[in-house]
C-alpha positions in Angstrom: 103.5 111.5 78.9 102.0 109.4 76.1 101.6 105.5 75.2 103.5 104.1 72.2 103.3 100.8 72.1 101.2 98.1 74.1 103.0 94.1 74.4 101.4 91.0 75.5 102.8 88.0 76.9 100.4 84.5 77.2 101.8 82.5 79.8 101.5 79.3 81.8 102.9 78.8 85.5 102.9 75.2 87.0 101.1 74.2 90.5 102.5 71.5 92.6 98.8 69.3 91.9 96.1 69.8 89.8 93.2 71.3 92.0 90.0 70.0 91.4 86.8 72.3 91.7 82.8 71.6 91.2 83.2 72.5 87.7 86.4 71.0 86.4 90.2 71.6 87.6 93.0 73.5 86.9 95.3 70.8 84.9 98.6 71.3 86.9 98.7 74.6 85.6 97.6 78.5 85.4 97.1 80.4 82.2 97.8 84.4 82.7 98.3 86.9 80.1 100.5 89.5 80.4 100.8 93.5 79.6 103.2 95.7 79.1 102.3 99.4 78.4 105.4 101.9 77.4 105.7 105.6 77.2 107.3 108.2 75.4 109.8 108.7 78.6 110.7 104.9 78.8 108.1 104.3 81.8 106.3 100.5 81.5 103.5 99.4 83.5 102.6 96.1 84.1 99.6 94.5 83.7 97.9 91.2 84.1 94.7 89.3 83.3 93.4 85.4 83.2 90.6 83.9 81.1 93.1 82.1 78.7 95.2 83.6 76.1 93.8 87.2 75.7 96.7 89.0 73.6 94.3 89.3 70.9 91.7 91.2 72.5 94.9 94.1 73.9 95.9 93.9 70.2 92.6 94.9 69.4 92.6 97.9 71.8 95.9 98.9 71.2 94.5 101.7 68.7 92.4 103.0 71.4 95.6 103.1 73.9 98.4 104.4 71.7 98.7 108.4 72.5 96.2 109.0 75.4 98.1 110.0 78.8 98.1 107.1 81.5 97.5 109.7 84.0 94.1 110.1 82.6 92.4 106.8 83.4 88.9 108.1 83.4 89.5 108.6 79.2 91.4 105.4 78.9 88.1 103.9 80.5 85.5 105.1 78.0 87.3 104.1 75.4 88.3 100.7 76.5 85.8 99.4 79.1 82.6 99.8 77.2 83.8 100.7 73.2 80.8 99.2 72.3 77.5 100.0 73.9 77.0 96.0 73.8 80.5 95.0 75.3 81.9 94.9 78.3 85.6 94.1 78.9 86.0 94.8 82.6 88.5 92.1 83.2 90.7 94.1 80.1 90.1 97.2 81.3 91.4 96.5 85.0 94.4 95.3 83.4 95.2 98.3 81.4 94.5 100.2 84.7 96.7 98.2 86.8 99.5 99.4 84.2 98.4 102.6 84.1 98.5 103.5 87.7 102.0 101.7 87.4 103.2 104.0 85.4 101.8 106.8 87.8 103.7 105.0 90.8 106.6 105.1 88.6 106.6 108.4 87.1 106.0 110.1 90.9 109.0 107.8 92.5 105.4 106.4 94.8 103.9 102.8 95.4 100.9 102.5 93.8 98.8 102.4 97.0 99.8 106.1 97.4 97.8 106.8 93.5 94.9 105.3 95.3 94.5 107.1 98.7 97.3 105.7 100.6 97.8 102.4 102.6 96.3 102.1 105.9 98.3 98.9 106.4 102.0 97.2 106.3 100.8 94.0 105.4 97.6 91.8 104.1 96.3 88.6 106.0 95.3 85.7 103.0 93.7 82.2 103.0 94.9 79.0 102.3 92.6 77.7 99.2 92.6 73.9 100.6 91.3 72.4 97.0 90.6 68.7 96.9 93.6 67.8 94.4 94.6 65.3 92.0 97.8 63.7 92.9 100.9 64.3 91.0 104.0 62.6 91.9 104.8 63.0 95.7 101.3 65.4 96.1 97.7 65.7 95.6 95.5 62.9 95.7 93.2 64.2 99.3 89.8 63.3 99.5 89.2 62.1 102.8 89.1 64.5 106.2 92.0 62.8 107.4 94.2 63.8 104.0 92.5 67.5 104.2 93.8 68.1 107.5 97.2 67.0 107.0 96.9 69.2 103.9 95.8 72.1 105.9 98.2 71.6 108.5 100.9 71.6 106.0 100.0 75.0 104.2 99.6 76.7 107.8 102.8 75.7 108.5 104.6 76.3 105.7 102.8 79.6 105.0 101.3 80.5 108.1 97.8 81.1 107.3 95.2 82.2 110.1 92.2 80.9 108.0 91.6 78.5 104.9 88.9 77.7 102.5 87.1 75.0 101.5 86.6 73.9 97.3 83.7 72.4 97.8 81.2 70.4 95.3 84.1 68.2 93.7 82.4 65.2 96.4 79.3 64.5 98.5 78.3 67.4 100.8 78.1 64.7 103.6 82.7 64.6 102.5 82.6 68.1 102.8 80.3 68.3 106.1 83.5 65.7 107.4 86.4 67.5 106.2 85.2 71.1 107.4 84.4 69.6 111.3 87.7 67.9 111.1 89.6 70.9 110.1 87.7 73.1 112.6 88.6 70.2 115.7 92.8 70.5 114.2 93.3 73.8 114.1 91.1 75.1 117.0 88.5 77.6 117.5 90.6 80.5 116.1 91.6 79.4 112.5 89.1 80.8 110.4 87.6 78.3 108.3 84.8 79.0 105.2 83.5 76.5 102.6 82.7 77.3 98.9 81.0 74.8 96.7 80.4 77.5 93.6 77.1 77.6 93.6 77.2 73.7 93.0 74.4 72.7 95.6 70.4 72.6 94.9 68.8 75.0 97.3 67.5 71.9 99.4 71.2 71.1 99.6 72.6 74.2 100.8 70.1 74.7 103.7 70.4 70.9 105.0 74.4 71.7 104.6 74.2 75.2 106.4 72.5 73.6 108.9 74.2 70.9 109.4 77.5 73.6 109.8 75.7 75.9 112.3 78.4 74.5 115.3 81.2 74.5 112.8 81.9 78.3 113.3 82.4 79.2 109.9 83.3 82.9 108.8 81.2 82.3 105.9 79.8 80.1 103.4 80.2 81.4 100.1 77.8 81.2 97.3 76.2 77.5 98.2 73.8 78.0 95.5 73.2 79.3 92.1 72.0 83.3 91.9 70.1 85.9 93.9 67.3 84.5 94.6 68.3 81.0 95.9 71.0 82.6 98.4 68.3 84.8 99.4 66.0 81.5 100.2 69.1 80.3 102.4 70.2 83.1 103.5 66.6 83.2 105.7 67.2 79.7 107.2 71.0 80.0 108.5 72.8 81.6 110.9 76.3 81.5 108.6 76.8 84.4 106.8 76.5 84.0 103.0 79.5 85.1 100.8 79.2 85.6 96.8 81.5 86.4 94.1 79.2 85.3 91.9 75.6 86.3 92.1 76.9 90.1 93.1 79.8 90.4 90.6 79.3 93.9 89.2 77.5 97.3 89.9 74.4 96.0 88.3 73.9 93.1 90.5 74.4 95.4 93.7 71.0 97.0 94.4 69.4 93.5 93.6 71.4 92.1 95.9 70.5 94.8 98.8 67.2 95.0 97.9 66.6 91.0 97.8 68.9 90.7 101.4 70.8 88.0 99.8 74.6 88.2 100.7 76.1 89.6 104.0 79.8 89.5 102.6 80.9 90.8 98.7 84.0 89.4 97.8 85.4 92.4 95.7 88.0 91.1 92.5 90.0 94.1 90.3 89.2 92.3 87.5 85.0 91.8 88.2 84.6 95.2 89.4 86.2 97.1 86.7 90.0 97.5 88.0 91.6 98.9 91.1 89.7 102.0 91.2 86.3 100.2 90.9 86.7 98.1 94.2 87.3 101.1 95.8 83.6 102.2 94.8 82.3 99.1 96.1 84.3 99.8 99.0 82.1 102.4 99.8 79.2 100.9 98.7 79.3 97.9 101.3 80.0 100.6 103.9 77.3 102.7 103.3 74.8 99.3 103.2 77.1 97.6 106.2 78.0 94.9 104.0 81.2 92.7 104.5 84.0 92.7 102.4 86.5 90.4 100.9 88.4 89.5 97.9 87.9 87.2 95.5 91.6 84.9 93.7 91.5 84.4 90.3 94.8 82.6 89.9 96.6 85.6 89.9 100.8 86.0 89.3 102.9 88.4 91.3 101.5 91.4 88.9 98.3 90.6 90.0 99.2 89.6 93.4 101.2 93.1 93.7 98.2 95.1 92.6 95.9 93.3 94.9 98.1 93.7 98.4 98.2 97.2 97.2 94.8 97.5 96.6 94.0 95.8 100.0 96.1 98.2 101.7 94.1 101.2 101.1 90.8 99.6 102.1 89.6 100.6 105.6 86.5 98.4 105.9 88.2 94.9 104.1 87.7 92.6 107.3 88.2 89.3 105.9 91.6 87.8 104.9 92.4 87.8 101.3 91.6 84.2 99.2 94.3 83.4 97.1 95.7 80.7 94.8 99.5 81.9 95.0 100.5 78.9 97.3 100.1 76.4 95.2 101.9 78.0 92.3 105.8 76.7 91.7 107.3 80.0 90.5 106.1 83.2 88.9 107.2 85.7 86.7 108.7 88.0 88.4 112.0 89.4 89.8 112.9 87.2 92.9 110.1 84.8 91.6 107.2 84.7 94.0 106.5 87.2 97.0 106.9 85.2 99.9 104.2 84.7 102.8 105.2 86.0 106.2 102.5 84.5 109.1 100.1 84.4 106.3 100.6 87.7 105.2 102.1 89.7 102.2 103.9 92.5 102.7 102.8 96.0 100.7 105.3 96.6 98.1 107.4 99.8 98.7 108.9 100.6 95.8 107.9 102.9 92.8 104.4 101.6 91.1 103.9 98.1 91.6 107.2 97.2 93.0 107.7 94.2 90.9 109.4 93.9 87.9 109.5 91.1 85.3 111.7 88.6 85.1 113.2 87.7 81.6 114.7 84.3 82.0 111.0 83.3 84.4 108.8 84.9 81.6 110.3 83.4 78.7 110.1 80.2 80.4 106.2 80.8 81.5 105.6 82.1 77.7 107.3 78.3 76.7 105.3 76.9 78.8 102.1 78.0 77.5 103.3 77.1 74.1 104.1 73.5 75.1 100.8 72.8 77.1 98.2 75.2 75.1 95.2 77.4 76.8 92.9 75.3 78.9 90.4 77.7 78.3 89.4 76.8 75.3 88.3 73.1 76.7 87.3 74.8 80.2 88.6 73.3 82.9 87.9 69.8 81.3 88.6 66.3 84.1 91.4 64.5 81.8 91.2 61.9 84.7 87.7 61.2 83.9 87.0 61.3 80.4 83.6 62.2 78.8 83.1 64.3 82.0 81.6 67.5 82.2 80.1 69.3 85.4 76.1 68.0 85.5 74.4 68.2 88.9 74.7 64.5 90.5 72.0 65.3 93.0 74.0 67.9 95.3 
């Protein structure tokens, strides 16, 4: 079996509000590109990836994909993970795998779980991302702990979530302080509740807030301050676990990270830790050093989605529920449109590969879509609702 021909698809899905965060907000909208690998025998694996419009950079590798087997990922790596000894394209890469081991999935008549090791569970528990939103029409528009818990309330009931997450940073810590306690007294001792202000607070900052959270009962509090060494100052003056996505995003960061005792929790994400196969090094790697492990949403669509529950699946040692953006997102791009949430969980796909197919009429649409309102990305996550803004420190 051999590659022929690589396609690419830039989309845009809308979300019901657009979620604000400590460095911008996501305008209504997500940006995704899309992947489609084909083979000689008519196989074609899906793929999926966000940062913006990246068909150009798959155009680019195309060359480097067209006639190598999909069954031998460890080539397809070398020659598109690190083609030059000065670039790294991890995010690309775990997108060609993710189509790759479709392909596998399809070609055996096997979910993708079973390329992987197998699945050790039916189903993967997520979080509800409870972003302070902008409002738009009938929704959006909470700041205060009184709107946030109606909001959480409302995505535990429509969803069924066990646990949400804070976006913190977007207001005073003293708001966010408010709105965690007041979501902890709603939905009781069990709900699982964690707070992420991405990196947003001063050092100071994040050890008054941590303290002031010690009879919260949070899981976590992920990544409260900016790199190794100031988690590894707050880590030593808190009883919360600390949580990062961002100052331990890769296998270099790891033995720093260790070695520094900075992070009790690594949220894993296909596309950081160079695909599918990669986060089930790290896997190990937080087993062997009895770290925590999670998984990190970037925004994903059902491809994406799909790969992750699959991933998830095969992880013995992932004890966290999954974060995820999916809620908020109106429709998606494949068959059926989005996978539904059962009691906060997704189910693992069962049929061949991914189990999820795309969706003409929905990915025409998407691709229109993304024509009509262009690629954020290129103006990152700009606040159209304040203009002249851009994400300086007010003091936090």
């Amino acid at each position: 079996m051999k590659i022929v021909d690589l396609k690419t698809h830039a989309v845009a899905v809308l979300v019901e509000a657009p979620l604000r965060h400590s460095t911008g907000v996501h305008p209504g909208y997500l940006v995704r590109t899309i992947l489609e690998l084909i083979t000689d025998e008519g196989i074609v694996g899906l793929g999926e990836v966000g940062g913006g419009d990246q068909t150009g950079l798959f155009q680019k590798l195309k060359p480097r994909l067209i006639g190598e087997d999909p069954f031998h990922l460890e080539r397809i790596k070398q020659k598109t993970l690190r083609q030059i000894y000065y670039i790294s394209n991890p995010r690309a890469y775990a997108a060609i795998e993710i189509a790759c081991l479709d392909i596998q999935g399809k070609a055996a008549g096997r979910p993708l779980c079973d390329m992987i090791g197998g699945r050790l569970h039916d189903e993967i528990p997520f979080n509800a991302s409870l972003s302070y939103r902008y409002r738009e029409g009938d929704l959006g528009g909470e700041t205060t702990p009184e709107d946030m818990v109606a909001y959480a309330k409302q995505e535990v009931a429509r969803c069924g979530f066990k646990s949400g997450k804070l976006k913190a940073g977007v207001l005073p810590p003293e708001n966010d302080i408010a709105v965690l306690y007041a979501v902890r007294e709603a939905l009781g001792p069990e709900f699982g509740l964690r707070v992420d202000p991405n990196g947003f607070w001063s050092r100071g900052t994040a050890i008054r807030v941590a303290k002031e959270l010690e009879d919260c009962k949070l899981e976590y509090l992920e990544d409260p301050t900016w790199g190794l060494e100031g988690m590894a100052r707050v880590r030593e003056r808190t009883s919360i676990p600390l949580a990062t996505n961002m100052c331990v995003a890769r296998f270099d960061d790891f033995a720093a990270g260790v070695a520094m005792n900075a992070v009790d929790i690594i949220l894993s994400d296909i596309y950081y830790w160079e695909g599918i196969q990669g986060v089930k090094v790290l896997s190990g790697m937080c087993d062997a050093f009895r770290l925590g492990l999670g998984m990190h949403s970037g925004s994903e669509l059902g491809i994406t989605m799909a790969a992750m529950v699959h991933t998830a699946s095969t992880l013995p040692n992932l004890t966290y529920s999954v974060d995820t953006l999916y809620h908020h997102m109106l429709d998606d791009v494949i068959v059926g449109g989005k996978m539904p949430f059962r009691n906060g969980c997704i189910a693992v796909p069962t049929g061949p590969g991914l189990g999820v197919e795309l969706d003409p009429d929905r990915l025409a649409r998407a691709e229109e879509l993304f024509r009509e309102r262009g690629d954020y990305y290129a103006r990152f996550h700009e606040d159209t609702r304040r203009p002249g803004w851009f994400p300086i420190n007010p003091g936090w």
